[in-house]
N, C-alpha and C positions, 0 to 999 in steps of 0.2 A: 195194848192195841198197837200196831207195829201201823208209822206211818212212811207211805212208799213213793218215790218219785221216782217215774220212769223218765230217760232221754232217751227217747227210740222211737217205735212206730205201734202198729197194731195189732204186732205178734207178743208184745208183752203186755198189752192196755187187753187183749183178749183175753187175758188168762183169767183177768176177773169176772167179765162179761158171761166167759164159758161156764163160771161156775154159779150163774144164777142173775149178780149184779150187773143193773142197767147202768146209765152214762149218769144217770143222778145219782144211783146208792154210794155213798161211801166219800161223796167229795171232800169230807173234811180229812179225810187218812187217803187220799190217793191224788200225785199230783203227774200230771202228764203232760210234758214236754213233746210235741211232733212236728212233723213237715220243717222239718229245717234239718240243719247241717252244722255240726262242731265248727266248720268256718265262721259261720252264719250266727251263731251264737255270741262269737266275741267280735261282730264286725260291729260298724257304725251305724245308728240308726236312717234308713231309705230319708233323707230329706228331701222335705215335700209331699211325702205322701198324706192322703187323707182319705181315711176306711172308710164305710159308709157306717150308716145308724144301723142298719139292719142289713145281715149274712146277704149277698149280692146272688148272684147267677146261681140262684137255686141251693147255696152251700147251706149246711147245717151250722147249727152254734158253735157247736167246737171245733170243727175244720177253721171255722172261720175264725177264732179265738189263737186258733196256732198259725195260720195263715199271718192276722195282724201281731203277733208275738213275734214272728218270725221279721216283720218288715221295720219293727219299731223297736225291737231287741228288748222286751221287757222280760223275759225268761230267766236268765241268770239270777238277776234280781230277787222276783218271783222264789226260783228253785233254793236261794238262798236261805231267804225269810221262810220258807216253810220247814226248814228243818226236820229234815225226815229222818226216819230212823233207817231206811234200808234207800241206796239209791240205788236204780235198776238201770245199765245202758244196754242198747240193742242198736246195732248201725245199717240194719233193712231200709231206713231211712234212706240211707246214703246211697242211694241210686239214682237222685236225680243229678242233672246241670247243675251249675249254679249261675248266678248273675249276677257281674260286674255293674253295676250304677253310680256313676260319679264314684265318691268311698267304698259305698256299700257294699256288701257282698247277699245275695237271699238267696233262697233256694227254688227251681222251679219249678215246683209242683202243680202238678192239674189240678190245686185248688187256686192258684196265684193266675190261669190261665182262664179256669172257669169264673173267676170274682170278673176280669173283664178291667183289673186294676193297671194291666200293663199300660193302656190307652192314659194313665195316667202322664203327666208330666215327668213325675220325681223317675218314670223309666227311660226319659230321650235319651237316646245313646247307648243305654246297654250292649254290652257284650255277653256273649256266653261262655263260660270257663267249663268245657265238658270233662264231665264226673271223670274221666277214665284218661283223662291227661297227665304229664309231668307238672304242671302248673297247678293243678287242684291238687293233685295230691303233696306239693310243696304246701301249698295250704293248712290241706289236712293236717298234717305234720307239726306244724306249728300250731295250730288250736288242740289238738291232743294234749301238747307239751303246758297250753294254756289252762288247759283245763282242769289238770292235774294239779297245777299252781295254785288255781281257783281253790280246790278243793281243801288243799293243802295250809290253805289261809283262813278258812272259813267254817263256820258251824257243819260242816258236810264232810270235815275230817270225823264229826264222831258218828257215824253213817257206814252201816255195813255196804260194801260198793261188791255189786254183782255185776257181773256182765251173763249177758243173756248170748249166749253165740246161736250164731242161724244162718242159713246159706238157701239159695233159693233152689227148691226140690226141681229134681229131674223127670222125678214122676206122678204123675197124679190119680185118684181114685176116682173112677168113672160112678154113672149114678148106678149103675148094674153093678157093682161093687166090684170090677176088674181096678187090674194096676196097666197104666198105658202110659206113656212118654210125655214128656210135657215139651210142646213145641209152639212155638207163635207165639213166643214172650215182646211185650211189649211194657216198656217205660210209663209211656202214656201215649194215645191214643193214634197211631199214624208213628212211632218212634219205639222200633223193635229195641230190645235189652240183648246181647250179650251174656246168656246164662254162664259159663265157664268163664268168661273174662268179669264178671262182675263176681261171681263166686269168689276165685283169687284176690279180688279187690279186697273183698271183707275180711280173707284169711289176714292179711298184708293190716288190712287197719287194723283188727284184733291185736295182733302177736305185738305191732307200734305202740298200742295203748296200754296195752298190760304192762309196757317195760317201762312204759314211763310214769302210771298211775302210784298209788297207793297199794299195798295189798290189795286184791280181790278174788272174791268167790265165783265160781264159773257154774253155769247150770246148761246143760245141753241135750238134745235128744237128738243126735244124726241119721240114727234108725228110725226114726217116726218121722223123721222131714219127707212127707207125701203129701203135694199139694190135693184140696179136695173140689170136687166137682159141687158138692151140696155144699159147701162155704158160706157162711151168712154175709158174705160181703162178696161173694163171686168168685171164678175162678180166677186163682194167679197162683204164682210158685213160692210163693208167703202165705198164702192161706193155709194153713194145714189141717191135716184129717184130728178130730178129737181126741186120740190117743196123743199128738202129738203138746195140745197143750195140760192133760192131765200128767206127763210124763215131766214136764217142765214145776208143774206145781209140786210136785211129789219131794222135788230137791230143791225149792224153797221155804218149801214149811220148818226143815230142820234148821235151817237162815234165819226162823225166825218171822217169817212174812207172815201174815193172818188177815183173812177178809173179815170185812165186814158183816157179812151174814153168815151165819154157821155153814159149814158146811152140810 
């Protein structure tokens, strides 16, 4: 039984959902890393922050799991000790901000915005490091090279390392099952994205991370990137139509990946 750590977002933590398994099946062989950023991963933990008992502003358990991983840097750690047999990275993540706090660096995601934690203390003063600057991506840069390091030192060199490449689709499948343009891209709610400029970002992080990782396996579907209108999480130009995450599983399973439920 192949166990799999994703560092990414929801286009790869889908692929097992799509094929059956809910957010409980399978936790002891699948570990998911989200809502943060390779900066964000090797920064300092937020001091002073303090999470609440219970998921804040409506969020669910594991938003709110990767949220506080993301504030209190316990992830590495975590992705260490779990020793996985396939690590999985996807960097659709990396389209948020991020946020300068005293050391820290997080990421700011609509779930750091919906918890209602910024009113916090440990955030007076933040600044924003926006995604698509020379300053973040001097970051980026540097945590790539860190990351590799990481890997390099640790039980996650003997881990088959995949990169999941993805680019945010241009078009999407209406519920009448036409193909139409995908326009009115937004970040988060009030803050439109840059489809072609954030596109090129991912190409630029990919081709940076490859050169400096370890060997890796590549799995891709460029032809099936069509965002979908019926999406179980809504439209965006990351959701994609079901072809495109059966196309994705199709060249992991020779990887070596295998779910938890039969197929």
């Amino acid at each position: 039984m192949s166990k799999v750590a994703i560092v990414g977002s929801c286009i790869s933590r889908d692929l097992w959902r799509f094929r059956g398994e809910s957010d409980t099946d399978g936790q002891a062989e699948l570990l998911y890393v989200s809502r943060t950023s390779l900066p964000g991963l090797f920064a300092t933990p937020l001091a002073g922050f303090r999470p609440a008992a219970k998921p804040p502003g409506g969020l669910k358990a594991q938003p709110h799991r990767a949220l506080v991983a993301d504030l209190t840097k316990t992830a590495l750690s975590a992705l260490v000790a779990f020793r996985p047999t396939h690590l999985i990275f996807d960097f659709i993540d990396e389209r948020f901000d991020l946020l300068s706090a005293g050391v820290a660096v997080v990421t700011d995601s609509w779930e750091l915005e919906a918890s209602g934690y910024r009113s916090q203390s440990a955030f007076r003063g933040a600044r924003v490091i926006p995604r698509l600057s020379p300053g973040c991506d001097r970051l980026w840069l540097d945590a790539a090279a860190q990351m590799a390091a990481l890997v390099r030192a640790t039980p996650l060199a003997q881990a088959q390392l995949i990169l999941h490449s993805a680019r945010w689709a241009d078009r999407r499948r209406t519920s009448g099952g036409r193909t139409a343009a995908m326009n009115g891209v937004e970040i988060l709610p009030g803050r439109p994205g840059d489809l072609a400029a954030h596109n090129a970002l991912l190409a630029r992080y990919e081709a940076a991370f490859v050169d400096v990782m370890p060997p890796m396996a590549r799995v891709e579907a460029p032809d099936q990137r069509v965002a979908d209108d019926g999406h179980l999480w809504g439209l965006s130009p990351f959701h994609y139509v079901p072809a495109y995450y059966a196309a994705i599983w199709a060249q992991l399973a020779p990887l070596g990946v295998r779910p938890r439920l039969a197929a």
